[in-house]
C-alpha positions as CSV (number, residue, x, y, z in Angstrom):
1,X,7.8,10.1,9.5
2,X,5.3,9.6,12.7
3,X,4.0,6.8,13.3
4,X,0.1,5.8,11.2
5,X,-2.7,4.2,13.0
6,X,-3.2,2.2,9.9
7,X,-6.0,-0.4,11.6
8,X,-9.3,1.1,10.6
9,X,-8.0,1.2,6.4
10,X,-9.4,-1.7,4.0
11,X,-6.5,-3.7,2.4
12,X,-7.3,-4.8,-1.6
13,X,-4.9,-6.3,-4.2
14,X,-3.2,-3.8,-6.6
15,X,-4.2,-4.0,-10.0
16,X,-0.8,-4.1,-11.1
17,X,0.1,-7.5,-9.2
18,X,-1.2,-8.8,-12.0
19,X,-3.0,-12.7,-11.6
20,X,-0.2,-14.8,-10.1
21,X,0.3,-15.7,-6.3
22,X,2.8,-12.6,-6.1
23,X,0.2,-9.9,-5.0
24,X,1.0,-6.6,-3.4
25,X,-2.1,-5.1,-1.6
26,X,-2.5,-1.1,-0.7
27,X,-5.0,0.4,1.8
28,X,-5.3,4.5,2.1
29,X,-6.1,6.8,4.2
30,X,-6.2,11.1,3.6
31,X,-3.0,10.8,4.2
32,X,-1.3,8.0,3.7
33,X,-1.3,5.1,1.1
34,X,0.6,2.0,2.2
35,X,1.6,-1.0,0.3
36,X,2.5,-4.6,2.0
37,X,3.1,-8.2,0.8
38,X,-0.5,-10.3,0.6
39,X,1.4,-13.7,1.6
40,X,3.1,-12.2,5.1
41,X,-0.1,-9.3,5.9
42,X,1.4,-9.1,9.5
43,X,4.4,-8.5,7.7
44,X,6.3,-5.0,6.9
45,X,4.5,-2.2,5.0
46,X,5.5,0.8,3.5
47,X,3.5,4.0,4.2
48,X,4.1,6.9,1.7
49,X,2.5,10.6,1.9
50,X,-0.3,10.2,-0.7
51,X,1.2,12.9,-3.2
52,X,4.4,11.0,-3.4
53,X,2.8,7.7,-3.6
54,X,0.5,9.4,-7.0
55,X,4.1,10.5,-8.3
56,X,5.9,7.6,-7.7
57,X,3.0,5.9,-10.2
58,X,3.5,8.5,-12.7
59,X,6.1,7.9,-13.4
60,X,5.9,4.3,-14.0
């Protein structure tokens, strides 16, 4: 996968972290939805193509 200019996206808390201090946040773009760890934000992400991001959640 190329590389994704992910600076200009708007991180919020899943709703399925749930209310404990173990939060994963996603941001999105047209393309893209990406998922990283609240307590390290300059951490690691994960960028997924948006259609396989909306699968992976079906079937959940």
């Amino acid at each position: 996968m190329d590389a994704v200019d992910l600076a200009p996206i708007v991180w919020r808390k899943s709703s399925r972290s749930g209310t404990n201090a173990n939060c994963v946040e996603v941001a999105q773009t047209a393309a893209t939805t990406a998922v990283r760890d609240s307590k390290n934000p300059d951490g690691p992400l994960l960028a997924f193509p948006v259609a396989a991001f909306a699968q992976a959640l079906r079937t959940l």
